[in-house]
Structure formats: structure tokens, C-alpha cells
C-alpha positions as MATLAB code, in Angstrom:
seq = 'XXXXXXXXXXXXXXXXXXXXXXXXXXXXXXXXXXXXXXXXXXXXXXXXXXXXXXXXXXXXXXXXXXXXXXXXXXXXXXXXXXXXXXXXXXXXXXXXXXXXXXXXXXXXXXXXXXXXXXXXXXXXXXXXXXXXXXXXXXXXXXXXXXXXXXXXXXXXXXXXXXXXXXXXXXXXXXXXXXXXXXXXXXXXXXXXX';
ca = [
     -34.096   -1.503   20.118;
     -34.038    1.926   19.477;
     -30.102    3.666   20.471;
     -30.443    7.075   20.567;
     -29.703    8.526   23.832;
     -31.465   11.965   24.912;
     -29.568   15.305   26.862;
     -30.921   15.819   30.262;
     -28.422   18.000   31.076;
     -25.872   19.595   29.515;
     -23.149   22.185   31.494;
     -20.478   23.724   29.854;
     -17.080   23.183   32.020;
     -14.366   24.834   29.412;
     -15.314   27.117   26.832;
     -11.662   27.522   24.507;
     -10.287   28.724   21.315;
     -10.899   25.439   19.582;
     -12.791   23.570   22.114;
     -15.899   23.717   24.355;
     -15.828   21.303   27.235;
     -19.744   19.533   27.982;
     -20.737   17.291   30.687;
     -24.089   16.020   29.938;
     -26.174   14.137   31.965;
     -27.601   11.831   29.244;
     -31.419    8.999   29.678;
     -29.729    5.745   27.949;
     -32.046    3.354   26.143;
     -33.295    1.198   29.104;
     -33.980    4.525   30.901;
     -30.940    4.565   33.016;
     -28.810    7.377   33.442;
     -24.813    7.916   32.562;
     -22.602   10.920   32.314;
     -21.048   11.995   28.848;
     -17.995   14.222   28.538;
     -18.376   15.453   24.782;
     -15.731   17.808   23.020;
     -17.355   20.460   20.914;
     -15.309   21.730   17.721;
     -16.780   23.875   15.319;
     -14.558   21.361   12.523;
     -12.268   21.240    9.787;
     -10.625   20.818    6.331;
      -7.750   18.530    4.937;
      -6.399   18.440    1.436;
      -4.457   16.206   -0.098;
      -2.869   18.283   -3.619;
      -1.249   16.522   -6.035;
       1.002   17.405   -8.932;
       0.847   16.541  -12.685;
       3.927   14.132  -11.120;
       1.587   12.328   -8.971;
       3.230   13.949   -6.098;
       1.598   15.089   -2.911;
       2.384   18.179   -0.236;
       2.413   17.685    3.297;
       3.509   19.600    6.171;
       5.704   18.929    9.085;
       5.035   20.383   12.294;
       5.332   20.364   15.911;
       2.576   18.316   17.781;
       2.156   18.914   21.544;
       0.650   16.675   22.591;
       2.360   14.107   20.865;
       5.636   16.046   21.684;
       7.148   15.398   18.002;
       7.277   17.000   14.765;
       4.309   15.076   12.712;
       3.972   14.576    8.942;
       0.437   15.373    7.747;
      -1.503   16.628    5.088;
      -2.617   20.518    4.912;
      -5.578   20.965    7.115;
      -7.111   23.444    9.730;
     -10.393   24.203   11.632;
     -13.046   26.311   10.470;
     -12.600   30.124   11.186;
     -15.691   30.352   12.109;
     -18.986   28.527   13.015;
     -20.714   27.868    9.491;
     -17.520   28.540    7.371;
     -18.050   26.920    3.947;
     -15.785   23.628    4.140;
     -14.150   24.026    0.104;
     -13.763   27.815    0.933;
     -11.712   26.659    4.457;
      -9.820   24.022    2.163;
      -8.524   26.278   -0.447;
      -7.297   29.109    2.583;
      -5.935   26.002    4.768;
      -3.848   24.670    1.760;
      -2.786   28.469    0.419;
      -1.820   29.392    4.103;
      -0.012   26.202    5.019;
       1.808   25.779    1.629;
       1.377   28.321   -0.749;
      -0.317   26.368   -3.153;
      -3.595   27.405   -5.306;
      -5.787   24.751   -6.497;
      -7.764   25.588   -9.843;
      -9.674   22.384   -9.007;
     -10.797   20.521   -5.700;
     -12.966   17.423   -5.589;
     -14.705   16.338   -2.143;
     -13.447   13.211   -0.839;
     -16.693   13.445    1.820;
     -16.035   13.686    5.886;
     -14.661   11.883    8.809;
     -15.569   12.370   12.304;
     -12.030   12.540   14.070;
     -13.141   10.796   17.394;
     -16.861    9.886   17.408;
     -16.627    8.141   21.486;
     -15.926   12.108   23.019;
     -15.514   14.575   19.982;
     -18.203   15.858   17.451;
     -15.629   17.331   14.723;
     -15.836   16.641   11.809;
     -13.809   16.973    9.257;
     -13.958   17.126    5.210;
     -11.292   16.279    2.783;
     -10.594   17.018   -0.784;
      -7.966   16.451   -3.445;
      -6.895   19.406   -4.756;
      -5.439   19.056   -8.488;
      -4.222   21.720  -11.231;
      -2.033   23.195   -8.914;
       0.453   26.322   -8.392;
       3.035   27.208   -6.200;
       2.565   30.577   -4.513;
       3.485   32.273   -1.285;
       3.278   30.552    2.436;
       0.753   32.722    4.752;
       1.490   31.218    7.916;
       0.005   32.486   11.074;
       2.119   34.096   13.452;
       2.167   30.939   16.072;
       2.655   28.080   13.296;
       6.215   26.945   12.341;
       5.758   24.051    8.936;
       8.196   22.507    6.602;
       6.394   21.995    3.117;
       7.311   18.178    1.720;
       6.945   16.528   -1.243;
       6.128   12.978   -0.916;
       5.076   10.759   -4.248;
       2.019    9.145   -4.369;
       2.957    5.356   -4.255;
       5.400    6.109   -1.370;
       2.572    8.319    0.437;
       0.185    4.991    0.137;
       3.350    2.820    1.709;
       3.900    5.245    4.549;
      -0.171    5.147    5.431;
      -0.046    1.353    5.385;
       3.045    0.559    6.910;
       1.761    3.032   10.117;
       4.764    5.514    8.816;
       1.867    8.237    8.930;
      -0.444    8.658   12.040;
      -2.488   11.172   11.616;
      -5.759    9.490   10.649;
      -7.104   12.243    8.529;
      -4.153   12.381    6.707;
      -4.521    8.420    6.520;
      -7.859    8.504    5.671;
      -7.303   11.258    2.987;
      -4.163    9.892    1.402;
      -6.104    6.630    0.628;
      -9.386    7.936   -0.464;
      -7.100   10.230   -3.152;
      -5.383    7.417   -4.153;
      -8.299    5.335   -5.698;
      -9.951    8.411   -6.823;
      -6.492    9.150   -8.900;
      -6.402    5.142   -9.858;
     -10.114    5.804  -11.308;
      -9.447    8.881  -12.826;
      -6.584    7.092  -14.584;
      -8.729    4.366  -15.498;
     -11.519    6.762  -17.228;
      -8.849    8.436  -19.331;
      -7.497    5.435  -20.552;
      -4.261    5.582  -18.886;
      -2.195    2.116  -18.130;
      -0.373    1.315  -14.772;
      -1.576    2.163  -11.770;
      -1.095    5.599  -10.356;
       1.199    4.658   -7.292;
       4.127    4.942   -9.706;
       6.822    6.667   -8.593;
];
């Protein structure tokens, strides 16, 4: 059975900063008809940097919607439509944090909330790293914290961290840093604190 579902209609109902609002009038497979709300995001970055300590930078900061201060990694949307993803990561992390990465590797994308949202959003691990100067916009308000690997990996799995790209990302650096460690010969794992 073929799945795909094809646009009727589309109308836009909120056009935003970071979001455009669609309600799409959408043919399903047997030829029926159903609505689909879809939110539109033009999609983002997360990094996860670690230190030659094996130490990783997050940021704290307020979360409407949740109504608490969150612990995540660096991240951000794209300025603009088209934005080149590593160029995004390395402003996101240098804005957020102040730090410069003289190396990122891709960690690939994850779509945030494929049943109503089509962002997506690509992570890297960001290694060789220096501390420079926060450039924080105007409306953001972030406490930088230093979290070591192993303990990062406990707080993801133990549901101490929410934020699923910062999930996501924490966990995908980790076994790229175990393999890395691996390849150069190293012994123990790199979750030591």
C-alpha cells in the first residue's frame, strides 16, 4: 500500500517569528479526506562541545512553556531560510557560550516532532575547544554549565534531561567519543569522570 498522502489544500492561519501555522486539507491513501495542522520551522542546530576533560557545556534557561529553567545543550534556529547548518552551529555555540570550536563533526538530524512539526534539526560535537566571550541576544538570559561526560549520559538515561535533542545529542556524542577512544588506542571507556 502506498502511504504518502497528497495537499489539496493548504491555508496559512499564523505566519510568526519562528513559526508558520498550515491547515491542509490532505487525499489519504484510500482516497478519503482528513485535515492536517502542520507547524512550519525553517530548523535548527545543537552542539554538544566537549573538553580535553571529557566535559560538556550546556545552558540553563527559562522555558515558557514548560514554565522552568531547563538544562540543554547549545542550540538555536536557523537565521534564515537556507542558512548552512555547521555555519548556524558554530554562531549558536559562540553566542550561547562563548566557546570556538576548531573542529565539529556531524552527528546527522532529528526531526523534533514528526506527527505536527517539520523542523528539523542537526547536531554536532564540537571538539578542540576555546573559551571566548558570551554574545547573547538582547531577550536571552543563560547560565553556562559544565557537566562531565559519564554524568551527562546518567542524567539522559535516568530522564534528569528532557530536552530530546539534547538527549538525542548527548548520546550520539557519547559513542562517537567511546569510538574515537577506541581508534586511538585508549583503555576505559570515555564516561569517566
Amino acid at each position: 500500500m502506498e502511504l504518502r498522502e497528497t495537499t489539496i489544500s493548504s491555508e496559512t492561519v499564523y505566519d510568526g517569528k519562528i513559526i508558520r501555522v498550515e491547515k491542509d486539507r490532505v487525499r489519504l491513501p484510500n482516497g478519503k479526506e482528513a485535515l492536517r495542522e502542520v507547524v512550519r520551522h525553517q530548523g535548527g542546530v545543537c552542539v554538544c562541545a566537549v573538553d580535553g576533560d571529557l566535559n560538556l557545556f550546556f545552558v540553563r534557561q527559562y522555558r515558557y512553556p514548560f514554565g522552568e529553567a531547563m538544562l540543554e545543550l547549545p542550540a538555536g534556529k536557523l537565521d534564515v531560510k537556507g542558512e548552512d547548518a555547521y555555519d548556524g552551529a558554530l554562531r549558536e555555540l559562540r553566542e550561547e557560550t562563548g566557546i570556538i570550536a576548531a573542529d565539529m563533526m556531524p552527528l546527522g538530524e532529528i526531526y523534533s516532532s514528526v506527527g505536527f512539526c517539520d523542523e528539523a534539526i542537526h547536531m554536532y560535537l564540537a571538539v578542540n575547544i576555546e573559551q571566548g566571550e558570551q554574545c547573547l541576544d538582547e531577550d536571552e538570559f543563560i547560565n553556562v554549565e559544565k557537566i562531565p561526560l559519564g554524568r551527562a549520559v546518567e542524567m539522559c538515561l535516568k530522564g534528569e534531561l528532557r530536552d530530546a535533542k539534547t538527549v538525542a545529542c548527548v548520546l550520539k556524542a557519547y559513542i562517537i567519543l567511546e569510538q574515537l577512544q577506541r581508534e586511538a588506542g585508549g583503555h576505559g571507556e570515555a564516561s569517566h569522570e
